[in-house]
C-alpha positions as CSV (number, residue, x, y, z in Angstrom):
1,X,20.5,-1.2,16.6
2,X,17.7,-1.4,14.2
3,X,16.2,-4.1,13.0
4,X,17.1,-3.8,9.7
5,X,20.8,-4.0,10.5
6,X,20.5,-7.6,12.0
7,X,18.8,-9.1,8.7
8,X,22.6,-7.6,7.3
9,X,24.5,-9.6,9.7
10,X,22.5,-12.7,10.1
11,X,23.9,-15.9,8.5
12,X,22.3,-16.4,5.3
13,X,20.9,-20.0,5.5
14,X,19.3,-20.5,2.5
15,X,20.3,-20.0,-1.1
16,X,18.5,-18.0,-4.0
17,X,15.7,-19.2,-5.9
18,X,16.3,-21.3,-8.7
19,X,14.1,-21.3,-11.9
20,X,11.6,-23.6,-10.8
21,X,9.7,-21.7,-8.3
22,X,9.4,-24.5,-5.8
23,X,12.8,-25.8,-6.1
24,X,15.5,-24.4,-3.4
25,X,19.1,-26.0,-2.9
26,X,19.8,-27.7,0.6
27,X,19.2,-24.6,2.9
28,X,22.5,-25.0,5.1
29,X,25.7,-27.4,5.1
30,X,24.2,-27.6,9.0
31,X,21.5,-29.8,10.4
32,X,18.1,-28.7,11.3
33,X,19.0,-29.7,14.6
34,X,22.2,-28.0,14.5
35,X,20.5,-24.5,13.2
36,X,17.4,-24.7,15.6
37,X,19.8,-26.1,19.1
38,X,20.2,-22.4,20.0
39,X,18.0,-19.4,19.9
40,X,20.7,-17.0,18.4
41,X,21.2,-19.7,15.4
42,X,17.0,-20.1,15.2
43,X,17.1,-16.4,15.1
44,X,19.3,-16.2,12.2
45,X,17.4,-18.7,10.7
46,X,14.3,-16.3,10.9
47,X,16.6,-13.3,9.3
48,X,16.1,-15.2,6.2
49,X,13.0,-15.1,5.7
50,X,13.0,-11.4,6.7
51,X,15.4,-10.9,4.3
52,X,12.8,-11.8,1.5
53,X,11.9,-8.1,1.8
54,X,14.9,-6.4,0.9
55,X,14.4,-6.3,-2.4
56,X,12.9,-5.0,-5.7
57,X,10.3,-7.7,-6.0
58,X,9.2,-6.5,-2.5
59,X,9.9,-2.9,-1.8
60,X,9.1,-1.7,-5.1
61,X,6.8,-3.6,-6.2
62,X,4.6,-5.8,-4.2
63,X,4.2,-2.8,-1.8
64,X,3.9,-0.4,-4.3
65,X,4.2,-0.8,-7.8
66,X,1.7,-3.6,-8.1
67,X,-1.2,-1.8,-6.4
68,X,-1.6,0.7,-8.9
69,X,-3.8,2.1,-10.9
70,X,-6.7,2.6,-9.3
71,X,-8.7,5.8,-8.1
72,X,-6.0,6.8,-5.7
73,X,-2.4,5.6,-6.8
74,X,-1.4,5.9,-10.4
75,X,1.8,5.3,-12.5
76,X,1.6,7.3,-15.3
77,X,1.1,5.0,-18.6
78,X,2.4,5.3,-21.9
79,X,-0.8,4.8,-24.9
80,X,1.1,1.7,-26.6
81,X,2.3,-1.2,-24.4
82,X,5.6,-1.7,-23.3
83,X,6.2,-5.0,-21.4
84,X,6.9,-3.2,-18.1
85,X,5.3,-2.4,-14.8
86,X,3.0,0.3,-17.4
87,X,1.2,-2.5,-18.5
88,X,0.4,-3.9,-15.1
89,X,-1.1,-0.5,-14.1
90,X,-3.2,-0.3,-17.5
91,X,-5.0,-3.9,-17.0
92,X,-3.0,-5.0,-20.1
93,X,-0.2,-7.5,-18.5
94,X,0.9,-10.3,-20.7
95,X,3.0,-14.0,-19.6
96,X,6.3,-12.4,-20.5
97,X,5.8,-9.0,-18.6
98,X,9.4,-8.1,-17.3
99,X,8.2,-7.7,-13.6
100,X,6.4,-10.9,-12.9
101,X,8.8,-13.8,-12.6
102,X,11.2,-12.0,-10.2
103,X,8.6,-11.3,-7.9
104,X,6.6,-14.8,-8.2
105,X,10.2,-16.6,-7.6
106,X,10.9,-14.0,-4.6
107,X,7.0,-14.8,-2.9
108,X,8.1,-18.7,-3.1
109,X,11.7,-18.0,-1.5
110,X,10.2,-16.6,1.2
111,X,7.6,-19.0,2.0
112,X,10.1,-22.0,1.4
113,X,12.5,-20.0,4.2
114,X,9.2,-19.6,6.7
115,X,8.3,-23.2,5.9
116,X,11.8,-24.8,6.7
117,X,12.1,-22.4,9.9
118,X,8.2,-23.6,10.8
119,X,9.6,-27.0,10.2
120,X,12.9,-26.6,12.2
121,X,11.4,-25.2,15.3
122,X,8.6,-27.5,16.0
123,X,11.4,-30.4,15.4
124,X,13.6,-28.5,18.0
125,X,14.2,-29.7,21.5
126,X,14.1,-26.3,22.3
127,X,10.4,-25.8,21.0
128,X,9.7,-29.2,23.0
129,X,10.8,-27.1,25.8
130,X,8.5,-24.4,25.0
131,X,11.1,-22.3,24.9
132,X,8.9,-18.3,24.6
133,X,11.7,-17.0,22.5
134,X,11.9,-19.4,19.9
135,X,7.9,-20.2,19.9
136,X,7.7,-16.5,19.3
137,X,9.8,-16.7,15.9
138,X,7.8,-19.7,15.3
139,X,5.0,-17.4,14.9
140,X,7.1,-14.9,12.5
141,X,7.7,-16.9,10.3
142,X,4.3,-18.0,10.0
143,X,3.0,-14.4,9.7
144,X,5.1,-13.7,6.8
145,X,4.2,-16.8,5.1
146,X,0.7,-15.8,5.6
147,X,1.5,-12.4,4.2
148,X,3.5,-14.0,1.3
149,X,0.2,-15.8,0.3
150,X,-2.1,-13.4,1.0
151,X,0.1,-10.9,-1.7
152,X,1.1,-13.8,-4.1
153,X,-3.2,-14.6,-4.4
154,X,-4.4,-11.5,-4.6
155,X,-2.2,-10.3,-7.5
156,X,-2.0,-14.4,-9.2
157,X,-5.6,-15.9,-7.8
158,X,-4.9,-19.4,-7.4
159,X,-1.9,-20.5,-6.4
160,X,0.6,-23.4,-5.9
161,X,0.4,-23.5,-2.0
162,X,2.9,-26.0,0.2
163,X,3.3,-25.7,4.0
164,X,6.2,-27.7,3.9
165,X,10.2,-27.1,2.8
166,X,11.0,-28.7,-0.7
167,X,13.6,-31.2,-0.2
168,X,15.3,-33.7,-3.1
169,X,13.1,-35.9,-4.2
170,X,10.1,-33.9,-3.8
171,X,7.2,-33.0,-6.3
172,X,8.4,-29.4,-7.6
173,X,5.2,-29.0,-9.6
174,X,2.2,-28.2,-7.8
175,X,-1.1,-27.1,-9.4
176,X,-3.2,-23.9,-8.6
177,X,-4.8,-24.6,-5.0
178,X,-8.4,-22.3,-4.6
179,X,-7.7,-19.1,-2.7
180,X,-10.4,-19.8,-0.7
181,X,-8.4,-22.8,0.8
182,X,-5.1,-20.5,1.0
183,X,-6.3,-17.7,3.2
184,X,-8.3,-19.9,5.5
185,X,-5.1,-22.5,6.2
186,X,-3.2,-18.9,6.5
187,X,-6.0,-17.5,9.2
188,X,-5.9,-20.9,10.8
189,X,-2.5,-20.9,11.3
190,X,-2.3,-17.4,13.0
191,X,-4.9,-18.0,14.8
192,X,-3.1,-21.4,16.8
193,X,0.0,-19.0,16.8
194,X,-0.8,-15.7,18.3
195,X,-1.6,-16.3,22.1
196,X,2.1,-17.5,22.2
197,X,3.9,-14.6,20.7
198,X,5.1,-11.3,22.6
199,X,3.4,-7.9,22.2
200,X,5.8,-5.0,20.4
201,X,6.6,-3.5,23.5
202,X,8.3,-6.7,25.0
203,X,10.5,-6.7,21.7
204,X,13.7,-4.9,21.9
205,X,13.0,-4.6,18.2
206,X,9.3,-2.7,18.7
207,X,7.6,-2.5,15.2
208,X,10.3,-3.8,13.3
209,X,9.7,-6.9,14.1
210,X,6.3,-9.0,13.9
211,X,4.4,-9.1,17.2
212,X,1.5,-10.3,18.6
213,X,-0.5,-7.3,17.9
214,X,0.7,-7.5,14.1
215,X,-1.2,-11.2,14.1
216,X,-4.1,-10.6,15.8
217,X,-4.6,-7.3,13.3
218,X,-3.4,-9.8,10.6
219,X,-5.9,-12.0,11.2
220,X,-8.8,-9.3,10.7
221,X,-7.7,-8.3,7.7
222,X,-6.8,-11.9,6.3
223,X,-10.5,-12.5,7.8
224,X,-12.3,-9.6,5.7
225,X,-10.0,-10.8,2.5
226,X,-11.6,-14.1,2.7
227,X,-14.6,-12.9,3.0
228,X,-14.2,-10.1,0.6
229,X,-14.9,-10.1,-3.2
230,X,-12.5,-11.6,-5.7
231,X,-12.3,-12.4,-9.4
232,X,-12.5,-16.2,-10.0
233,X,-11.0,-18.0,-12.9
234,X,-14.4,-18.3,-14.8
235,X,-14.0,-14.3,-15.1
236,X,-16.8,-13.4,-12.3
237,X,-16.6,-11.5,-9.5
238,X,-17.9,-13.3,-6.5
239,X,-17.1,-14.3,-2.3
240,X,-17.4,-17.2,-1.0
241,X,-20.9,-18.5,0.6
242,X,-19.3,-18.4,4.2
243,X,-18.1,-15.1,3.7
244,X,-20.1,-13.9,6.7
245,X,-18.3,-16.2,9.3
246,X,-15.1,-14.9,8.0
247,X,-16.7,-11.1,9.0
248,X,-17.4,-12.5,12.4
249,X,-14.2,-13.7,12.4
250,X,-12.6,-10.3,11.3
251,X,-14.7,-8.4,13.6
252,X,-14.2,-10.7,17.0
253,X,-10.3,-10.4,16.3
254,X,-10.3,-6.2,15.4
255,X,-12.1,-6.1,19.3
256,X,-9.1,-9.0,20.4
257,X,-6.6,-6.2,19.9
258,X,-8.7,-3.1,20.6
259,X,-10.0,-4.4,24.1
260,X,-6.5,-6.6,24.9
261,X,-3.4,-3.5,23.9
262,X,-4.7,-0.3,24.9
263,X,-2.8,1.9,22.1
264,X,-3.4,5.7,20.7
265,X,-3.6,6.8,17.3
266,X,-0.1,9.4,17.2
267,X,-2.0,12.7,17.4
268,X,-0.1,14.1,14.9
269,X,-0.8,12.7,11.6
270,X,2.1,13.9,9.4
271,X,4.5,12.9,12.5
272,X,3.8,9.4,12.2
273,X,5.6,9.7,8.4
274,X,8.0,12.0,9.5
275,X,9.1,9.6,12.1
276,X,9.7,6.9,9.3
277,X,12.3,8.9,7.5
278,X,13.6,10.0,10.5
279,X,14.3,6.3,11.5
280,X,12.2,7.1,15.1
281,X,10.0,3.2,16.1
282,X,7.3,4.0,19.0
283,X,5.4,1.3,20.1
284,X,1.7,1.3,21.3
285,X,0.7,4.0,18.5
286,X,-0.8,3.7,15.5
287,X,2.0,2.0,13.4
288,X,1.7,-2.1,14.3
289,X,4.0,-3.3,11.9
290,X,6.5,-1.8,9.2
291,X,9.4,-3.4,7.4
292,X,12.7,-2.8,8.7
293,X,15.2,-1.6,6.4
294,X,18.9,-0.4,6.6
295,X,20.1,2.7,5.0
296,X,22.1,3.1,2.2
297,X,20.7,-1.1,1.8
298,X,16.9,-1.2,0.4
299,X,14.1,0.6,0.6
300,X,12.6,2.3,-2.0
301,X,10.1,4.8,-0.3
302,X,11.3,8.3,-0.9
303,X,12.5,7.3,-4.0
304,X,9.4,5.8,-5.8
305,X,6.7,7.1,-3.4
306,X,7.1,10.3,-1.7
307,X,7.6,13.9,-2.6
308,X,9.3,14.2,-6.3
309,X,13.1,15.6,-5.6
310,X,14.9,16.3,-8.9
311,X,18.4,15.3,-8.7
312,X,21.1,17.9,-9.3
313,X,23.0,20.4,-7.6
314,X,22.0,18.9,-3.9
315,X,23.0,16.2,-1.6
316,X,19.6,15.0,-1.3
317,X,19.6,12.7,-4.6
318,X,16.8,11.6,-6.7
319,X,13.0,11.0,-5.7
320,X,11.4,10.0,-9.1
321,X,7.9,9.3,-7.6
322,X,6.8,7.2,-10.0
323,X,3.5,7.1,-8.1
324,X,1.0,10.4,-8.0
325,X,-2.5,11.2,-7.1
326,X,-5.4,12.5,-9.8
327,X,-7.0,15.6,-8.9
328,X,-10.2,13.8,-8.3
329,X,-8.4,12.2,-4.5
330,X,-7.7,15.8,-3.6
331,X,-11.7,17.0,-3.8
332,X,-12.8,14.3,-2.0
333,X,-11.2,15.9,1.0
334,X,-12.8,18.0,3.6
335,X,-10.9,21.1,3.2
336,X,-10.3,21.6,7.1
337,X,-8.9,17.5,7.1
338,X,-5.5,17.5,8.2
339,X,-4.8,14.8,6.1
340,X,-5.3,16.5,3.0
341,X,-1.6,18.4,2.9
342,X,0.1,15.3,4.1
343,X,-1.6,13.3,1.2
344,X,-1.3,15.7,-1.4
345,X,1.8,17.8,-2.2
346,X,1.0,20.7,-5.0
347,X,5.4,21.0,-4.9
348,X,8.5,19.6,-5.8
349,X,12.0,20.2,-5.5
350,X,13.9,21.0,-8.3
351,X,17.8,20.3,-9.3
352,X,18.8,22.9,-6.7
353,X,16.3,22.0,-3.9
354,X,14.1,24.8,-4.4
355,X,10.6,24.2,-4.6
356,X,8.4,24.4,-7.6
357,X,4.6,24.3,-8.5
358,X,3.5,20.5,-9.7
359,X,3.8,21.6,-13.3
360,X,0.9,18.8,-14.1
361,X,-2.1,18.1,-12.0
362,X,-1.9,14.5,-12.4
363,X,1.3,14.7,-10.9
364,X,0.0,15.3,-7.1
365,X,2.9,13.6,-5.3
366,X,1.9,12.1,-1.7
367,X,3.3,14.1,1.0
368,X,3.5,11.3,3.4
369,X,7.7,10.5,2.3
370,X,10.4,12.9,1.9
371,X,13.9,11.6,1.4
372,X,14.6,15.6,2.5
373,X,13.5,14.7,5.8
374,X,15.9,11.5,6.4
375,X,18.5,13.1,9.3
376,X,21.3,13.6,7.3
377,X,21.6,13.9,3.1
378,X,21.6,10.6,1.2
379,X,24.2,12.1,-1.1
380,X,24.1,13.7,-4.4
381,X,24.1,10.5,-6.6
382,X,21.5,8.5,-4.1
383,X,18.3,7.2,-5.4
384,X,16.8,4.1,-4.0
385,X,18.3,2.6,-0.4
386,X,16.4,5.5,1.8
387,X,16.3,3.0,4.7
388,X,12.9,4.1,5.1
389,X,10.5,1.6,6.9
390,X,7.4,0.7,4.9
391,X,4.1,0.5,7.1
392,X,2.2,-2.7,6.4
393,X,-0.3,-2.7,9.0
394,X,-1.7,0.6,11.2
395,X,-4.1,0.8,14.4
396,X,-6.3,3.2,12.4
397,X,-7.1,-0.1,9.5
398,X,-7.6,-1.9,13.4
399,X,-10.3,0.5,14.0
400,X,-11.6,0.9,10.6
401,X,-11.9,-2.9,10.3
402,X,-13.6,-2.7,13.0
403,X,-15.8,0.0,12.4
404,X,-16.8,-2.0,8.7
405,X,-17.4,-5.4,9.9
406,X,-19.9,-3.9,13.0
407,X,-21.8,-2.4,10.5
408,X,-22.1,-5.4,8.2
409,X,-23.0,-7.6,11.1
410,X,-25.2,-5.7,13.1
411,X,-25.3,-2.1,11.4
412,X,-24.0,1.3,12.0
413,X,-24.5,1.1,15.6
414,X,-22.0,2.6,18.6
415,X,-19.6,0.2,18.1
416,X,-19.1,0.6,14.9
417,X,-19.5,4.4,15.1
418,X,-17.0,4.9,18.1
419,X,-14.4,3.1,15.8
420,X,-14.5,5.6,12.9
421,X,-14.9,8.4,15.3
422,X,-11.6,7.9,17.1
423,X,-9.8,7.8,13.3
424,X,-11.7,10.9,12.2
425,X,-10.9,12.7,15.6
426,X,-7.4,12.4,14.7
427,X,-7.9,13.9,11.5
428,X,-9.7,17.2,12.3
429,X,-8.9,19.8,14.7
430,X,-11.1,19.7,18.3
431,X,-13.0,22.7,17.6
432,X,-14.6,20.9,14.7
433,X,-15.6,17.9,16.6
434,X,-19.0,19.2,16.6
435,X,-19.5,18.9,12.8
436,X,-17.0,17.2,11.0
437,X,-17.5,14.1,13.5
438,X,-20.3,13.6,15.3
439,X,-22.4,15.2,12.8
440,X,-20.7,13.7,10.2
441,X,-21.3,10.4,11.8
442,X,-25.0,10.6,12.4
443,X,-25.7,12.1,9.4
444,X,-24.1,9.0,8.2
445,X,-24.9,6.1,10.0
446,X,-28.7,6.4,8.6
447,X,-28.3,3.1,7.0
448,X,-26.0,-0.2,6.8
449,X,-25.2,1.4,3.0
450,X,-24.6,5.0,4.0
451,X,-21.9,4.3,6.7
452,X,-20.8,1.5,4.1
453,X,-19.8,4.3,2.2
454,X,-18.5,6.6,4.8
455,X,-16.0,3.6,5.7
456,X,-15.3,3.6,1.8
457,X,-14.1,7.0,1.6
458,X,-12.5,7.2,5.5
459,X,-10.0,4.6,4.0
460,X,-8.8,6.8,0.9
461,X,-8.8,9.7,3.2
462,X,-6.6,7.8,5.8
463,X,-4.6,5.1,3.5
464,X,-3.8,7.7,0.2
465,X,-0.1,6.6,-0.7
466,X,-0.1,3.5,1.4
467,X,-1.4,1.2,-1.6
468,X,-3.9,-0.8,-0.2
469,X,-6.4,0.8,-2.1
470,X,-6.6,-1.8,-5.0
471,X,-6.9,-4.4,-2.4
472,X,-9.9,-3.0,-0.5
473,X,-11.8,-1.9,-4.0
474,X,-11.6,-5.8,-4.9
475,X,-12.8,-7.0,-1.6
476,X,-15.4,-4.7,-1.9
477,X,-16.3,-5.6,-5.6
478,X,-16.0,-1.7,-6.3
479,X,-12.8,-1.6,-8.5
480,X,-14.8,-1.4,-11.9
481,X,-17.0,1.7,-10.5
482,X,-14.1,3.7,-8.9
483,X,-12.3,3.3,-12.1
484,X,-14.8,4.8,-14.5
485,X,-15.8,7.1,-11.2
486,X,-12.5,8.4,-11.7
487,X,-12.1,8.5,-15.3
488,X,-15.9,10.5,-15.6
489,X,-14.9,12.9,-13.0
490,X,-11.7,14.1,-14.4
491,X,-13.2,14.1,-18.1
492,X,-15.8,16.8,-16.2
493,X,-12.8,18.5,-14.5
494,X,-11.8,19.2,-17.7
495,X,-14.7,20.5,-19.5
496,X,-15.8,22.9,-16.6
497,X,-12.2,24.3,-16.5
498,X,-13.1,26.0,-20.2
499,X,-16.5,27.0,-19.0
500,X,-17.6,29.0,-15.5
501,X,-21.1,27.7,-15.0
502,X,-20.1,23.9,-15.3
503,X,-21.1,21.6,-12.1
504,X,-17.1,21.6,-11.1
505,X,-16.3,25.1,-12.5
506,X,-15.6,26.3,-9.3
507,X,-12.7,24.2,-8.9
508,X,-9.3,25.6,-10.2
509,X,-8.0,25.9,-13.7
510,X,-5.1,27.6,-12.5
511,X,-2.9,28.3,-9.0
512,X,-1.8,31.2,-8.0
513,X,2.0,31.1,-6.1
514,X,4.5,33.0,-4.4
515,X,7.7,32.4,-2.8
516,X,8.3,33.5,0.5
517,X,11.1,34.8,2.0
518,X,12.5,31.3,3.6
519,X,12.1,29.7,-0.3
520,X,9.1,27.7,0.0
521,X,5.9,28.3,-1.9
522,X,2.8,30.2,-0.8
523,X,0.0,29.4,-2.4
524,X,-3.2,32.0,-2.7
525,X,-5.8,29.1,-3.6
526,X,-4.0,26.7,-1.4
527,X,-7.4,24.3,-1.9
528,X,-7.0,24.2,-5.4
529,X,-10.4,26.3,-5.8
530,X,-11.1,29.3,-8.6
531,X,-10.8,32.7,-6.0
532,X,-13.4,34.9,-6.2
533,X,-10.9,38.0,-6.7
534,X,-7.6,37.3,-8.3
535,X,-4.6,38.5,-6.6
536,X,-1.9,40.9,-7.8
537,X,0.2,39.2,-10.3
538,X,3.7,39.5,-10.8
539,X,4.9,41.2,-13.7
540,X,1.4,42.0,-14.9
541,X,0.5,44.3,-16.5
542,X,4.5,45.8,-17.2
543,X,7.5,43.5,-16.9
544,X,8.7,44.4,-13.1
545,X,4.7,45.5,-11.6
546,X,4.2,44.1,-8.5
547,X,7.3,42.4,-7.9
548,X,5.7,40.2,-4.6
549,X,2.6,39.7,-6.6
550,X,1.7,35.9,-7.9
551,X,3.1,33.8,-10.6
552,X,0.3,31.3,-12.0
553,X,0.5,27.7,-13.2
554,X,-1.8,25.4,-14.8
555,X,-4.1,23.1,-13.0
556,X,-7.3,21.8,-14.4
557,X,-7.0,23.4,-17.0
558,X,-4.0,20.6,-17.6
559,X,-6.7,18.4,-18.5
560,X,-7.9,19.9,-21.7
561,X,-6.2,19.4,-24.7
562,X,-6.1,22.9,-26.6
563,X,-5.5,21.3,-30.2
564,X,-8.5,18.8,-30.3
565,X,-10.6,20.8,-27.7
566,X,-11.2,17.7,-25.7
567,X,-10.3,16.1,-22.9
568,X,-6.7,15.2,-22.5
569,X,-6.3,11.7,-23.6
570,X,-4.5,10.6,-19.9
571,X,-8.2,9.8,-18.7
572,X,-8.4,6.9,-21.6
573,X,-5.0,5.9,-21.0
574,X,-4.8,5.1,-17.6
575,X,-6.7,2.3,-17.0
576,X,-7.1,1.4,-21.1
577,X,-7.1,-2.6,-20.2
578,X,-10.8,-1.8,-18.3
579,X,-13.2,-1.2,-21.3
580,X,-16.4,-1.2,-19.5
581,X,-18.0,2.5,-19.3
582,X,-20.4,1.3,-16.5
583,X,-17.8,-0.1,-14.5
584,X,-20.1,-3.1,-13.8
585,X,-18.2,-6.0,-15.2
586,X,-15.6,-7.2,-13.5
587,X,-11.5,-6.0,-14.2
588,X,-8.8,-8.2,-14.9
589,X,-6.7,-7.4,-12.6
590,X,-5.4,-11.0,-11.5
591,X,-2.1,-11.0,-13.3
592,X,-0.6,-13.8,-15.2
593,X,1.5,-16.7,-14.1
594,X,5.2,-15.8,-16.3
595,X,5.3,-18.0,-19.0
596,X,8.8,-19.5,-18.2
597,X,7.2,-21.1,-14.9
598,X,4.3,-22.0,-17.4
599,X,6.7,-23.8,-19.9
600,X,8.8,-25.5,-16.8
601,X,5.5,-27.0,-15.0
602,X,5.4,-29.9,-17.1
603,X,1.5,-28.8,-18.2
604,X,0.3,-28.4,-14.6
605,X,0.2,-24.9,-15.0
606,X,-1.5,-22.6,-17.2
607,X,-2.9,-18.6,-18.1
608,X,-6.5,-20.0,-18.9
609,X,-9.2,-18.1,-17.6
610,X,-9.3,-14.6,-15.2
611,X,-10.3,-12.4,-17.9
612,X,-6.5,-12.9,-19.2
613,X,-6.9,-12.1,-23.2
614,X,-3.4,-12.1,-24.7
């Protein structure tokens, strides 16, 4: 049985949150010593707090939603506000925005579940007895209270932080506590944990289930957070003066899991996704950790992210993909990349699942997620519940953490070279080893700033659709400069798709598409470049010439608004909350604290400060 299934069918032991986002109701009409005598009852402790994930506030969007826009994921933005999740991808969030207090209250029911199972255990006789089973959900619930924080600071910057359960009588409000002092507690706390918890492949679970591996990688990524870049209430963007130890700390535990769990990346790169809708878990691969989820339940991959399915006619249901690429992701990519088709889908399917040409380029759909692919149709009228697992953590960001924190210790040298290699040997076919690795990585591990910037673009190259992207351009103190990056390079898109002698007028204002004889498309410029001879059109020059020729749709050219012969105004749009056309100063992109949680926190609370405006 999956995972997923036993967070259905565990006892529920604590209640829902209440409005004030510390305050819970007693947890269980049983004792703590009751609940925590056995490992089956500890265990369904423990499916409580794994239960915080089934739902909107998680699996739409803290994983998702949230991490948009930046120069990778968008949602597509209205010009006015709205109130919505729109206004969280335009940098223009205000205190009553509908999508913030869910997901605040849902962060603090999970960490109040982790803390009273934390609690519970080490009060157990059974934990006296080190008992390996139950000190190894000891150290589940700590990584998802870890990963609660980690989310709830990097989207709210300080934070109310508590290691222990509320209980009556207890002081529900709590001021903002330095994120600084968060992460490090969190790291600490993994870091006491992991040498006591089993390794994936001793779970019957697998990756469904936090593991050792999961920590240690958890702890390298925590560790680069903390020592990463982050926007600070007085509205700058700075790290912390001991961010370097943090880098050690990020780079001795990326080499803990490398040297300790020998593992392979999966060779094929669009199997790994495959095998999520598929419902196929494989252990010492490249996936560490993903969330379990049940069919027909949660999960809203394939539904929000994935290819775009038009409901209809079908059994399939509706994928709205409310999350797409810009054109400027897709020309970053090496054109012999294998990654580049499994990031970027140029097709939909329409109301009677037959493919169509994206009929807007800014609506590149990732490839990665197909709710066609799940083993048997979801049903006519299905939308979100795909049961599709959600990847949190990969041995490729392992090796790419690796690869970063070598090089900012010590430089681009073989360790840190050998790391990207083995990511980018994944990604390109053997008989381009020669140039599109090696090559690639001499030519750029010239300097600590060139292979900075190779490890920059590997990670959009190998995380596109994932939605970590946001989170390593903060880190990095880079969000600002991809944003206007972005914005200039699609404003030039557009202008050379008018002209032929422009720096980018080689690119395509058009695509040219067939369908073949099994219904799929065929597409002539299948890299999305101008050809240097256009094909035989279909119906052109008569009505019924060339009846296999190719049908055209518009691509750059999308960008270019006819009536004001200018630039489309999507490129304004998008990110209309960052005003800064050097993308130097720093974007507000800490969100803020819902203003019922404001007016309930008895003036220990308040929206003063991150660049909030409204």
């Amino acid at each position: 049985m999956r995972y997923s299934a036993f967070l259905l069918i565990g006892m529920i032991l604590v209640s829902t949150a209440c409005e004030k986002y510390l305050e819970t109701d007693s947890p269980s009409a049983f004792t703590d010593l009751y609940i925590f005598s056995s490992e089956g009852d500890t265990r369904k402790a423990l499916n409580s707090v794994y239960q915080s994930f089934a739902n909107s506030s998680y699996d739409q969007r803290l994983s998702t939603f949230f991490s948009c826009n930046t120069d990778l994921e968008n949602g597509h933005v209205h010009a006015g506000t709205d109130n919505t999740r729109r206004d969280l991808w335009s940098y223009r969030a205000t205190s009553t925005n509908t999508e913030i207090l869910d997901t605040w209250n849902n962060c603090y029911l999970g960490i109040n579940r982790a803390n009273e199972v934390i609690e519970g255990i080490r009060n157990s006789n059974l934990y006296k007895e080190n008992n390996r089973q139950v000190i190894h959900m000891l150290g589940e619930a700590m990584a998802i209270r870890a990963y609660k924080y980690f989310l709830l600071q990097f989207y709210w910057g300080d934070v109310p932080f508590t290691t222990t359960p509320t209980k009556a009588g207890d002081e529900f409000y709590l001021p903002r506590t330095d994120r600084d002092t968060i992460l490090a507690h969190m790291i600490s706390d993994l870091i006491g944990i992991e040498p006591e918890m089993f390794w994936a492949d001793q779970l019957p679970e697998g990756i469904e289930r936090i593991s050792r591996d999961f920590v240690i990688g958890m702890i390298a990524r925590l560790s680069l957070y903390r020592g990463g870049y982050a926007l600070r209430q007085d509205g700058t963007m700075r790290r912390a003066d001991d961010w370097r130890d943090y880098y050690t700390l990020a780079n001795t535990y990326a080499k803990k899991l490398i040297d300790m769990k020998q593992r392979t990346l999966d060779p094929d790169f669009q199997q790994m996704f495959m095998n999520q809708c598929q419902y196929i878990t494989t252990t010492n691969m490249d996936v560490i950790w993903e969330v379990p989820y049940l069919l027909g339940v949660n999960s809203d991959i394939g539904w929000d992210l994935g290819l775009k399915v038009d409901g209809g006619n079908h059994d399939w249901g509706t994928g709205n993909n409310f999350i797409n690429f810009p054109p400027n992701y897709l020309y970053t990519f090496d054109t012999t990349d294998t990654r580049l088709p499994v990031s970027n889908a140029f097709y939909y399917y329409d109301e009677d699942l037959v493919q169509q040409p994206v009929n807007w380029v800014i609506f590149i759909s990732t490839h990665k997620w197909s709710r066609t692919w799940v083993p048997n149709p979801l049903g006519e009228t299905s939308a979100k519940g795909t049961g599709i697992n959600f990847p949190v953590l990969r041995y490729a960001d392992v090796l790419l953490m690796l690869a970063e924190s070598e090089n900012e210790l010590e430089g681009p040298n073989a360790t840190a070279q050998e790391a990207l290699k083995e990511v980018r040997q994944r990604a390109f076919p053997s008989e381009y080893w020669p140039e599109k690795v090696d090559a690639y990585i001499s030519e750029k591990s010239g300097s600590r700033e060139e292979f900075f910037e190779a490890i920059v673009d590997e990670r959009a190259w190998e995380f596109g659709g994932e939605c970590i992207r946001k989170f390593d351009l903060v880190r990095w103190n880079l969000l600002g400069e991809k944003i206007v990056e972005a914005q200039t390079t699609l404003k030039q898109y557009a202008e050379d798709s008018q002209i032929d002698d422009g720096p980018t007028s080689h690119l395509a204002d058009e695509l040219y598409y067939r369908r073949k004889s099994d219904g799929t498309l065929e597409f002539y410029n299948r890299f999305a470049r101008r050809p240097d001879v256009v094909p035989p059109l279909k119906d052109v020059p008569n009505i019924g010439d060339n009846p296999d020729g190719y049908e055209t749709v518009g691509w750059l050219s999308g960008l270019w608004d006819e009536g004001t012969a200018l630039p489309v105004d999507y490129m304004d749009i998008q990110w209309s909350g960052y005003t800064d056309p050097t993308g130097q100063a720093p974007v507000p992109y800490i969100l803020p604290i819902h203003q019922s949680i404001i007016n309930s926190s008895r003036g220990v609370l308040d929206n003063n400060g991150y660049l909030l405006t409204f």
